[in-house]
N, C-alpha and C positions, 0 to 999 in steps of 0.2 A: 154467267150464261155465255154458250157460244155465241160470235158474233163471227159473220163472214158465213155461218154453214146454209141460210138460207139462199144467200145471193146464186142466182143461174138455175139455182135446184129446177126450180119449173120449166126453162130452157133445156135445160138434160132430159126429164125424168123420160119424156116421149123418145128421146135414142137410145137411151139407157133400155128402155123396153124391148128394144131391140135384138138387146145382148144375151146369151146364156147365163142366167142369176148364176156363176161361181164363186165370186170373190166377193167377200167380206170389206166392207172399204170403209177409209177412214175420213171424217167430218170436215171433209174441207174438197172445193172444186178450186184446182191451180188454175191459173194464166201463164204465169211464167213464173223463172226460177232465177236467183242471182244468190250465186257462194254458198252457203248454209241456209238460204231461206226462202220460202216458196211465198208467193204474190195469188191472192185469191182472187176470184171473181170479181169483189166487190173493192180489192185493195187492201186487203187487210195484207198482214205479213206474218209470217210462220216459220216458228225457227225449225230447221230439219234436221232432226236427229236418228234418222233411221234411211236417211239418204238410199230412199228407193229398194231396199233389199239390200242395200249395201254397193248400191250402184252408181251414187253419183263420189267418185273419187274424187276427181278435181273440184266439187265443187259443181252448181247449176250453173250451167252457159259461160264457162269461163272462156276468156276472151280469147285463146291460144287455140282451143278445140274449134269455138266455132268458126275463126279465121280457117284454120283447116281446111272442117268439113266445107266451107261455102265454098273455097277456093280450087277445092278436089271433084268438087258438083258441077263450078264453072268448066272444068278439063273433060271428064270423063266418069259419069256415075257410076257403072258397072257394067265389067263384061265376066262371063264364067271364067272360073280355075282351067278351060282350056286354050287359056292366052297365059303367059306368066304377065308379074308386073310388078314394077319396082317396090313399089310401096310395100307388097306383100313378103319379097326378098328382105328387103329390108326391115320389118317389121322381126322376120324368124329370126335377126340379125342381133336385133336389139335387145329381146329374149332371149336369145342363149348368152348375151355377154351379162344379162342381170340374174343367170341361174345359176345353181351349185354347180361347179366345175364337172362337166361329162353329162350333162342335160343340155345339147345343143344341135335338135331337131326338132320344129313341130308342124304339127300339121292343124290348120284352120277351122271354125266352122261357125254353130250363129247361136249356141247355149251350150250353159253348165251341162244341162243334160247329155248335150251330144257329146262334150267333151267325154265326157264320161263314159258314155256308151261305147265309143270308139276305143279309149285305152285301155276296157274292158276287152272289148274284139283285138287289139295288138297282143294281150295280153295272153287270151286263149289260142290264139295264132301261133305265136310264139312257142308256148308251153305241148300244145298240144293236151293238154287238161281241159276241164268245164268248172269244176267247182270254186266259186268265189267267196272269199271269207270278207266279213264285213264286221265294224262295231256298232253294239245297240247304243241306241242313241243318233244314230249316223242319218243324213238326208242327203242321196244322190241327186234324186231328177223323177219326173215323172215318166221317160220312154219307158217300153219293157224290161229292158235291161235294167236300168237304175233301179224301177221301182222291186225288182229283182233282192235289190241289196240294200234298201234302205229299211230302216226298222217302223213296226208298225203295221197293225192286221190289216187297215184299209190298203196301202200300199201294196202290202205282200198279197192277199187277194187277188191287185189289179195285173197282176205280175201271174198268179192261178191261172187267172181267168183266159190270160194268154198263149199257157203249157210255158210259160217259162221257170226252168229249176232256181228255187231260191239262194240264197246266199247262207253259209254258216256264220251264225252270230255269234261274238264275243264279249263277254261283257267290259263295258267302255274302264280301260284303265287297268287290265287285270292281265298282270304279265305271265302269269302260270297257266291261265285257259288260254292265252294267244299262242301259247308254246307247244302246248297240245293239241290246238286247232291244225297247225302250217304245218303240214307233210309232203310228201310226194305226188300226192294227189289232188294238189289244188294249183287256178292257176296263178291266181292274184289275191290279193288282200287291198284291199281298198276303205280307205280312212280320211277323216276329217283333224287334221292336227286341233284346231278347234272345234265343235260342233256347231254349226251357226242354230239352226230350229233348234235346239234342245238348252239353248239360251246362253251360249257362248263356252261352252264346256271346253275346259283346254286338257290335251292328252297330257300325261305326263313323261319328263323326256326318258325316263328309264322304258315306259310302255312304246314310246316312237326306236327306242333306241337297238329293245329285244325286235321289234318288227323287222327292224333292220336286219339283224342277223338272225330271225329265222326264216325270213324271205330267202336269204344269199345262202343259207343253209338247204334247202332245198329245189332252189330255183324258181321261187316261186317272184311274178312280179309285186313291188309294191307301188301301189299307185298313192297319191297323196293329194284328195280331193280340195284346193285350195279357189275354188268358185268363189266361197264368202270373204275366208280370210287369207286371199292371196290378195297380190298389186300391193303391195305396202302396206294393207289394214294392220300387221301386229308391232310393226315398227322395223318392219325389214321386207324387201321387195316380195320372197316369197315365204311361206310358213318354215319351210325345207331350209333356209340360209335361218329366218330363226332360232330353228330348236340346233341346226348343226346336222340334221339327220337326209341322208340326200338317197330319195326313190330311185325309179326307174320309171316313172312318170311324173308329171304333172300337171292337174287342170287347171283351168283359169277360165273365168268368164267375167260377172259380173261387174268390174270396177274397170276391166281391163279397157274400155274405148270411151269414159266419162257416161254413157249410159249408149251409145250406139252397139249393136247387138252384135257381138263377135266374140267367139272364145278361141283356144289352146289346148292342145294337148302337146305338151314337152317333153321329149323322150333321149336317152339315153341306149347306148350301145345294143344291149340287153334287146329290149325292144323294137331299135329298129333295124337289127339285123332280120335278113329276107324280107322285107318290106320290100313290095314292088308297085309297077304302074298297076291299079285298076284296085289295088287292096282297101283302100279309102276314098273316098269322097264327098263331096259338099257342092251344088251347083253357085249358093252365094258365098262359100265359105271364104276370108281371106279376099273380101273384095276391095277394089279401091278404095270406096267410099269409108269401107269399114274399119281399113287399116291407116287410112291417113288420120279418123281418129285416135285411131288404138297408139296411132306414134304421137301425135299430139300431148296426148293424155302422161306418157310415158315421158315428154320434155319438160311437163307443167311438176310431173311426182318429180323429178331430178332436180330440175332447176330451185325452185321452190323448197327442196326437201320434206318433203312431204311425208317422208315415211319418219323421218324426225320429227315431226311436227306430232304425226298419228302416234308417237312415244311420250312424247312430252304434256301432252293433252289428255292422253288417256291415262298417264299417271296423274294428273290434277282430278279428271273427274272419278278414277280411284279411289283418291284421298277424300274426294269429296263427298262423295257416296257414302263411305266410310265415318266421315267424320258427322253424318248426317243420322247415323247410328244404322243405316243398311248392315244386316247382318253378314255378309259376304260379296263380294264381287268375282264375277269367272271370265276368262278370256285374257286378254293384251291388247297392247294399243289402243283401236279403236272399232273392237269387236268386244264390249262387253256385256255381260250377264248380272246385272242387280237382282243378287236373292235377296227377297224382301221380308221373308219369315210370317208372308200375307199375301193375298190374290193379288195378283200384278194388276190386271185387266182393269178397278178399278181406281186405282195409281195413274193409268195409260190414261183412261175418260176423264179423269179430275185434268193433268197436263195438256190435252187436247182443249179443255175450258183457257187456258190459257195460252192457248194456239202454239204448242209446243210439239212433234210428232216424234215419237218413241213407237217399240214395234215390243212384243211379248213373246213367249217360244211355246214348245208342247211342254216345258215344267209351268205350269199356272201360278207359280210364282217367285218367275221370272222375269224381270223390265229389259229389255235388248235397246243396246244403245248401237248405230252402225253411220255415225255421221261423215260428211263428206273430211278425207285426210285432212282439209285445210281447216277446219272447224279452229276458229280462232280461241285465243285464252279468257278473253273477253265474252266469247258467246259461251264456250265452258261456263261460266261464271252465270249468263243467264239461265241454262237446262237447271245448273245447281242450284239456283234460286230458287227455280219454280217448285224443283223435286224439294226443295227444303219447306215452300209453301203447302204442299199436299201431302208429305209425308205429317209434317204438321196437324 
């Protein structure tokens, strides 16, 4: 039986009423957070293995971030992108020396979504085109634009519902329809080297590799949506230095300031040619606050090795899922996919009995694993316990 899911419930449930019923949530109210495990209400403890959407990188409340943020909050919390400020300088700094070589621009903002939206508009800028190609399976964002090119009728709908033109689908991995898709008349192609919702789908590199050159084949940009599994998730800082394959963009949000709300758009030549004053903006984007996490966060993955760690871990619980008789595993590092050859969902509610948190995709059986980089070999060793009790 859960223990910990009652404690506060009655405390909440009158704010909770408050809110717009959207989200689905899962049987536990936090207090606070330390490394890999969330602290309930009541005291219990909960190891985190889907680290917020794939947001807590470092780790909850590691000691580097929040000397940071407290120290950046005592200076100055925020003024708009119409002051410069170091941090932000320095920030674009630190980024272009951890990108493929010739991706050494970006510009700020406060979500995946926007990131995305916005290298979307560099991209039709640029081009002078509209049509955007995209792979099924894929999850941008919810603005217009995104939900534009993500797959999926509710999506595409919301995207109708707006007069925005949707996106041409490909099917995920299928290097003779991507070839026939990318012509003269598209402007961008935009991809998930992994697919986070669709339960850690990893492209393959001959499919990233044809993108490549039929992108540069007809000028077309390639963007390479790395929100989920960028920041070191596959055991390299971005997906793009992983597979070897290097865009003309790239996103970033999620992991990128330990869970403080800031992303990237990273661009290369390509794209930020004619880029001027007034073409983009963000009033929080790139704020102090925002970026002395996001550089934080960025000293704890280095120093720490973190992206080694998210390699060495995610091959344990590979093996170990495996060896558990899981019939497959999808992703790298520590963005994986347990196909279970059975309804994920509940696998998810038996591991949540054991105050364990795993997240599931749109394949239903799929177990998403997205824990903080630092996820120790020791705590590997408890997720693989428990999964080895419930698969059981």
């Amino acid at each position: 039986m859960l223990t910990g899911r009652q404690g506060g419930e009655a405390a909440g449930l009158e704010a909770q009423s408050a809110l717009l019923p959207v989200y689905a949530q899962f049987p536990v109210r936090p207090a606070r957070g330390e490394g890999s495990w969330i602290i309930d209400v009541e005291g219990h403890r909960w190891l985190d293995a889907y680290g917020g959407h794939a947001v807590a990188s470092t780790g909850h409340c590691h000691p580097h971030v929040v000397r940071a943020i407290a120290e950046q909050a005592s200076q100055l919390i925020f003024y708009s992108t119409v002051l410069p400020h170091p941090n932000r300088e320095l920030l674009a700094s630190r980024i272009a020396a951890l990108m493929p070589e010739g991706l050494d621009r970006s510009f700020f903002c406060n979500s995946g979504a926007e990131a995305n939206e916005n290298a979307l508009g560099l991209a039709r800028k640029r081009t002078g085109r509209e049509l955007v190609v995209s792979v099924t399976g894929g999850w941008h964002g919810r603005t217009v634009a995104t939900l534009a090119v993500t797959d999926g009728a509710k999506y595409e709908a919301g995207a109708r519902r707006a007069g925005m033109p949707l996106s041409q689908k490909v099917p995920f991995n299928d290097v003779d329809a991507l070839d026939r898709a990318i012509d003269d008349s598209v402007a961008a192609l935009i991809v998930e080297p992994v697919q986070g919702m669709s339960g850690a789908r990893d492209c393959s590199h001959p499919f990233l590799q044809a993108a490549r050159a039929a992108c540069t084949r007809h000028g077309v940009a390639l963007i390479f949506d790395e929100i989920q599994c960028g920041v070191g998730r596959l055991g390299a800082f971005s997906a793009a230095g992983f597979y070897g394959v290097t865009p003309d963009a790239i996103t970033m949000a999620k992991g990128l300031a330990s869970g403080f709300p800031i992303a990237a758009v990273t661009v290369g030549d390509f794209l930020a040619e004619g880029v001027t004053i007034g073409d983009l903006g963000s009033t929080f984007g790139g704020g102090p606050l925002a970026c002395a996490a996001a550089l934080a966060t960025l000293d704890v993955i280095e120093q720490e090795d973190l992206t080694g760690n998210a390699a060495r871990v995610g091959q344990q619980l590979r093996d170990g899922a495996l060896s558990l008789g899981v019939p497959s595993v999808q992703g790298h590092g520590l963005l994986l996919g347990l196909r279970l050859g059975r309804p994920a969902q509940p696998v998810q509610q038996a591991l949540f009995e054991r105050r364990i948190l795993t997240g599931t995709a749109s394949d239903p059986e799929v177990l998403r694993l997205l824990p903080p980089l630092s996820l120790s070999r020791d705590e590997a060793g408890l997720l693989l316990a428990g999964l080895a009790e419930v698969l059981a």
